[in-house]
C-alpha positions as CSV (number, residue, x, y, z in Angstrom):
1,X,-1.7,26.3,16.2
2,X,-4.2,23.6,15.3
3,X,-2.8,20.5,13.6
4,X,-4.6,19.9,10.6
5,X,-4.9,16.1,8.8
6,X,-6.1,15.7,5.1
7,X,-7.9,12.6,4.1
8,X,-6.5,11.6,0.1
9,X,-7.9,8.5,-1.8
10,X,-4.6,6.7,-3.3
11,X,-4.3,4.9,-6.1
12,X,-7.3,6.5,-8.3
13,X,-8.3,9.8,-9.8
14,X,-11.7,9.7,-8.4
15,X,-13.0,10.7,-5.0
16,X,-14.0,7.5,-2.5
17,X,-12.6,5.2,-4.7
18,X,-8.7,3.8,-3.8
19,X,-7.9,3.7,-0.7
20,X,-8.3,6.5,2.0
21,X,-5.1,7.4,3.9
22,X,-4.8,10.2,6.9
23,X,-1.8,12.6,6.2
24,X,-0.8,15.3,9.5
25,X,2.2,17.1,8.4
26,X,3.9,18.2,11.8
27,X,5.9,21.3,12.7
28,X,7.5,19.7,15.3
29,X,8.0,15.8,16.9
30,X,5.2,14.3,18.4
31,X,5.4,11.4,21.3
32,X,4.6,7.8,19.4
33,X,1.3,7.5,21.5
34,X,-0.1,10.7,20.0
35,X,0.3,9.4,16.8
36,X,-0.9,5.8,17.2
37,X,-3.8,7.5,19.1
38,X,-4.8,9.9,16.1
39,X,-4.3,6.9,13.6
40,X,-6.5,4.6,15.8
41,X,-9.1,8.3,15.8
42,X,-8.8,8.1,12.2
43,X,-9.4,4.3,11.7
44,X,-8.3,4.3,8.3
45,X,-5.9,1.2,7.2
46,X,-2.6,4.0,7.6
47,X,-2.2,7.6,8.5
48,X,0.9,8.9,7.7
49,X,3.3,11.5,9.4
50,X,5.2,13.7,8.0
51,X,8.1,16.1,9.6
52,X,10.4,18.5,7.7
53,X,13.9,17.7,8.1
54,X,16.3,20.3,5.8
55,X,14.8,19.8,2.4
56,X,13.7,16.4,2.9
57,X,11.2,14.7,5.4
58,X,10.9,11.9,7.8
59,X,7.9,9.5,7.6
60,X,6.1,7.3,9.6
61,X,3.2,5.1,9.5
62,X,0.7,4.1,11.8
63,X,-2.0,1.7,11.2
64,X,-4.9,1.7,13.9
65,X,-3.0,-0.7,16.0
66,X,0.5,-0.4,15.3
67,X,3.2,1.2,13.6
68,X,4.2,-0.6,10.1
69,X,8.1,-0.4,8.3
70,X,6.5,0.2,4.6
71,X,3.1,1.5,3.4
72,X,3.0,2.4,-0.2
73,X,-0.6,4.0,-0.6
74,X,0.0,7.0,2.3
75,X,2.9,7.7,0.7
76,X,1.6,8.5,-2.7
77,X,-0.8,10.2,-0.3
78,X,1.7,12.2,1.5
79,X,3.4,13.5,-1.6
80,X,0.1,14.3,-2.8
81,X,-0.9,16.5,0.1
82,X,3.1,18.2,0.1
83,X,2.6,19.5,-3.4
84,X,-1.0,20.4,-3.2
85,X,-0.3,22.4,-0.3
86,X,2.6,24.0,-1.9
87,X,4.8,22.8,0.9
88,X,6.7,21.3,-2.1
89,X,7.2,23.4,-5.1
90,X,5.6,21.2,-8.4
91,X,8.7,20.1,-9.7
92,X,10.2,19.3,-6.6
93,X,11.0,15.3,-6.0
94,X,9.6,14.3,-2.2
95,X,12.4,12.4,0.0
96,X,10.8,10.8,2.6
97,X,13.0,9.3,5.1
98,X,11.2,6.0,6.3
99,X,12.2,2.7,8.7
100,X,12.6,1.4,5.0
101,X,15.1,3.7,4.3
102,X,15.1,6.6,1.8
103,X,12.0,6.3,-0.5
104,X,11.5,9.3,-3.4
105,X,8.1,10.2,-5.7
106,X,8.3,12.3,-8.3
107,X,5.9,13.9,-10.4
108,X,5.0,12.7,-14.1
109,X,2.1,14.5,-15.3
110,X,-1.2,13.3,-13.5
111,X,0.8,10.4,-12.3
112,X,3.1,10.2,-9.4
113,X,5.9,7.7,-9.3
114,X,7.1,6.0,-6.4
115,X,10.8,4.7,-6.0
116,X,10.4,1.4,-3.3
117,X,12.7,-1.7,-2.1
118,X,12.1,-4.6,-4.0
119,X,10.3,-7.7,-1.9
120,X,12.2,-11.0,-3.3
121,X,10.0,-13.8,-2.6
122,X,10.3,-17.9,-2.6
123,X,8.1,-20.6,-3.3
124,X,7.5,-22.4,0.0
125,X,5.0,-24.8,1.3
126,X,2.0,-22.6,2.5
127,X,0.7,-22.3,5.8
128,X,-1.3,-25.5,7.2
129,X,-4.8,-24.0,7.2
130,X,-3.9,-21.6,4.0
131,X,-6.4,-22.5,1.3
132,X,-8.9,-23.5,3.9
133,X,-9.0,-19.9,5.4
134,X,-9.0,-18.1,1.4
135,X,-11.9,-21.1,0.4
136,X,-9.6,-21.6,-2.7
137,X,-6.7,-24.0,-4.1
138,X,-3.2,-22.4,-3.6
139,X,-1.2,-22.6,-6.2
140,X,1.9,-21.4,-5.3
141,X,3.1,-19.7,-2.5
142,X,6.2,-17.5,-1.3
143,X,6.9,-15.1,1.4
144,X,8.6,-12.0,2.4
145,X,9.2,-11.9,5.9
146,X,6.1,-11.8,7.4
147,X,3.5,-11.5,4.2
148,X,2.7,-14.1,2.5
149,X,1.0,-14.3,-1.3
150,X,-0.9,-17.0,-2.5
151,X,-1.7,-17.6,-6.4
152,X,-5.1,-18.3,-7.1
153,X,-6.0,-20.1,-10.3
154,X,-7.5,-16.9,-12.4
155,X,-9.3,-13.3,-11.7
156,X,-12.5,-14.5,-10.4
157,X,-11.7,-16.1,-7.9
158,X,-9.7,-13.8,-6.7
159,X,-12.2,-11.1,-7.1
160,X,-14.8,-13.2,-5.8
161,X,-13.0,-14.8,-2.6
162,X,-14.7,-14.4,1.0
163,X,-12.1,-15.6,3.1
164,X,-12.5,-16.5,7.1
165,X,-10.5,-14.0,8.6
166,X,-11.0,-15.6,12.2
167,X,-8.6,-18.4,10.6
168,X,-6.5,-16.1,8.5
169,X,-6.1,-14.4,12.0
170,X,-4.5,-17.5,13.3
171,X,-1.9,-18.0,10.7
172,X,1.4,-17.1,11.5
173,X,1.5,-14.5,8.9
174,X,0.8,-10.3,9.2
175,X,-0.8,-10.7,6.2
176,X,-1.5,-12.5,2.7
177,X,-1.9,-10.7,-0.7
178,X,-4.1,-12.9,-3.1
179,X,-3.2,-12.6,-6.6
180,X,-3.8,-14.5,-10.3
181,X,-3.1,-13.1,-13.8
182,X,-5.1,-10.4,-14.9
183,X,-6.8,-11.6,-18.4
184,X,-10.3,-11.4,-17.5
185,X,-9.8,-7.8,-15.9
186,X,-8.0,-6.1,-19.0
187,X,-4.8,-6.1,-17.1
188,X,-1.4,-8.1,-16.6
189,X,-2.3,-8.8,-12.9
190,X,-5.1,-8.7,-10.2
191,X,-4.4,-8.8,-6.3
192,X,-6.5,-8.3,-2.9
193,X,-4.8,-8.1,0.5
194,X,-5.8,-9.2,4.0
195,X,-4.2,-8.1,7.0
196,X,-6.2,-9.0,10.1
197,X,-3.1,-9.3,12.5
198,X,-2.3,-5.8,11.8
199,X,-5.8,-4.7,12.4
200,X,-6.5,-4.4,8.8
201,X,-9.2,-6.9,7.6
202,X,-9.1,-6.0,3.9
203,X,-6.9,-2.9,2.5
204,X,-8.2,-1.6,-0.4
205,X,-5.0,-0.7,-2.2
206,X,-1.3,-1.8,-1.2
207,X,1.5,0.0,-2.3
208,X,3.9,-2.0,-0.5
209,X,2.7,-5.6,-1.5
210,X,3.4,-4.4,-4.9
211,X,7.2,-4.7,-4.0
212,X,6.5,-8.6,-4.2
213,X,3.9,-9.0,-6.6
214,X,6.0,-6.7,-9.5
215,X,9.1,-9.0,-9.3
216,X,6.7,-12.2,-9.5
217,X,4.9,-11.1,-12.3
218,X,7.4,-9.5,-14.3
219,X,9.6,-12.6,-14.2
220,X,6.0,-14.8,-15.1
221,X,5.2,-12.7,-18.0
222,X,8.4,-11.3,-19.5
223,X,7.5,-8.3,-19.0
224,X,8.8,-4.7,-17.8
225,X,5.7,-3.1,-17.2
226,X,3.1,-4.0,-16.3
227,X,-0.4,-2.7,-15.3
228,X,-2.4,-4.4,-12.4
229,X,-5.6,-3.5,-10.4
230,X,-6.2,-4.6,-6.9
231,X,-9.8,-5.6,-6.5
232,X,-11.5,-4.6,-3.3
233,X,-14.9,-2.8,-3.3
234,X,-13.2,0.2,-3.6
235,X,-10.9,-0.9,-6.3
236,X,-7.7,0.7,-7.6
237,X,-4.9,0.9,-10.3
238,X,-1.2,1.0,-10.6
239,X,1.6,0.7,-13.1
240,X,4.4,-0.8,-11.8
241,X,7.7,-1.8,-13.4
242,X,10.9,-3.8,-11.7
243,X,14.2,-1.3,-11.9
244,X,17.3,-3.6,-10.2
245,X,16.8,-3.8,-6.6
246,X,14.2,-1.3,-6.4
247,X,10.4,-1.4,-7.9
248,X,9.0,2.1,-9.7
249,X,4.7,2.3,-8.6
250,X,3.0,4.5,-10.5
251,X,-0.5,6.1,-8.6
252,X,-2.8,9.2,-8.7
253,X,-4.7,11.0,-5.4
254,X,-7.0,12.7,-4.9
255,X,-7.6,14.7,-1.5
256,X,-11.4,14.3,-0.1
257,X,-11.4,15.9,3.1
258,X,-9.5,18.5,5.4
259,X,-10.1,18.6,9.2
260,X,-8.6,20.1,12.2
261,X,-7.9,18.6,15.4
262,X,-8.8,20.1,18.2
């Protein structure tokens, strides 16, 4: 039987917008150098894979260098393709069994809703080399485990940052998500993300760094919900809210391309 992969834009309602993420739901296990070989093919920032097990489903994520413990966007995009396929009947909730543990999206409406681990972070001196690599004042700065996010002083900068990855790339960090308050963007909060020791220069939409920047905000804003847009080229939205120990994100997806490897 050919395997087939689906391409889905996360994170938006509109085709190539979001960000793209590979989805190859297997039949059967495949050897972990298959699948960081298709996910280096694909060259996207993840491709996800997903197995039936019972009712439920294990899934893993590869980015084009390595396999990752959390990715929010090929999630949404997984549940997305499991539904549209009718793999998962429409009312059915998607239980994905991840190296973070059980993680479950539901359906509401055009939205899907994502149950993920909080990421607790605190303030800490940044990185010697920090603000010179972003070209921009830190603010503040905290960490969970190996990502690291930096406050910026409002949207625009963060919007209009170039950073040097080359230095970002010698940090001892996987990754940094850049974030300020929202204002300007008609939103509570705004965020970009650069990953170049995972092999991921700029990811268009995070999921996952979400599960830090939900807590932060909510706790800076008294809020419970709260909208925020990440702003890459490509762009995308979320609604996030903080629930205990656990963080709900709130996407749509769209598929944009079905292909069969051969």
């Amino acid at each position: 039987m050919p395997q087939l992969l689906y391409q889905v834009d996360a994170f938006t309602d509109q085709p190539f917008s979001g960000n793209p993420a590979a989805v190859c739901v297997l039949e059967a296990p495949r050897p972990d150098a298959w699948m960081q070989s298709v996910a280096m093919e694909m060259n996207l920032s993840e491709t996800a894979f997903v197995l039936p097990q019972g009712a439920d489903f294990g899934l893993r994520w590869f980015t084009p260098t390595q396999e990752i413990a959390l990715c929010g966007h090929a999630t949404l995009a997984a549940a997305h393709v499991l539904w549209e396929q009718g793999i998962l009947p429409p009312t059915a909730e998607a239980r994905f069994h991840t190296l973070s543990g059980l993680l479950r999206v539901a359906r509401q409406g055009a939205w899907m809703e994502m149950d993920f681990p909080l990421w607790a972070s605190q303030e800490e001196p940044a990185p010697a080399g920090l603000a010179q690599a972003l070209g921009a004042p830190v603010l503040w700065f905290g960490r969970h485990q190996g990502f690291g996010m930096a406050l910026l002083e409002n949207a625009q900068r963060v919007k209009d940052l170039r950073p040097d990855l080359n230095q970002l790339r010698s940090l001892p960090l996987e990754g940094v998500v850049i974030t300020a308050a929202g204002d300007e963007m008609g939103c509570d909060f705004v965020s970009r993300v650069f990953a170049p020791n995972l092999g991921i220069d700029e990811d268009p939409v995070t999921g996952s760094t979400h599960c830090m920047l939900t807590p932060y905000w909510a706790e800076r804003l008294g809020k419970t919900e709260l909208l925020a847009r990440q702003l890459s080229r490509r762009g995308g939205v979320l609604r996030v809210a903080p629930q205990g120990e656990r963080v709900l994100l709130r996407g749509q997806a769209v598929t944009v391309m079905r292909a069969e490897l051969v």
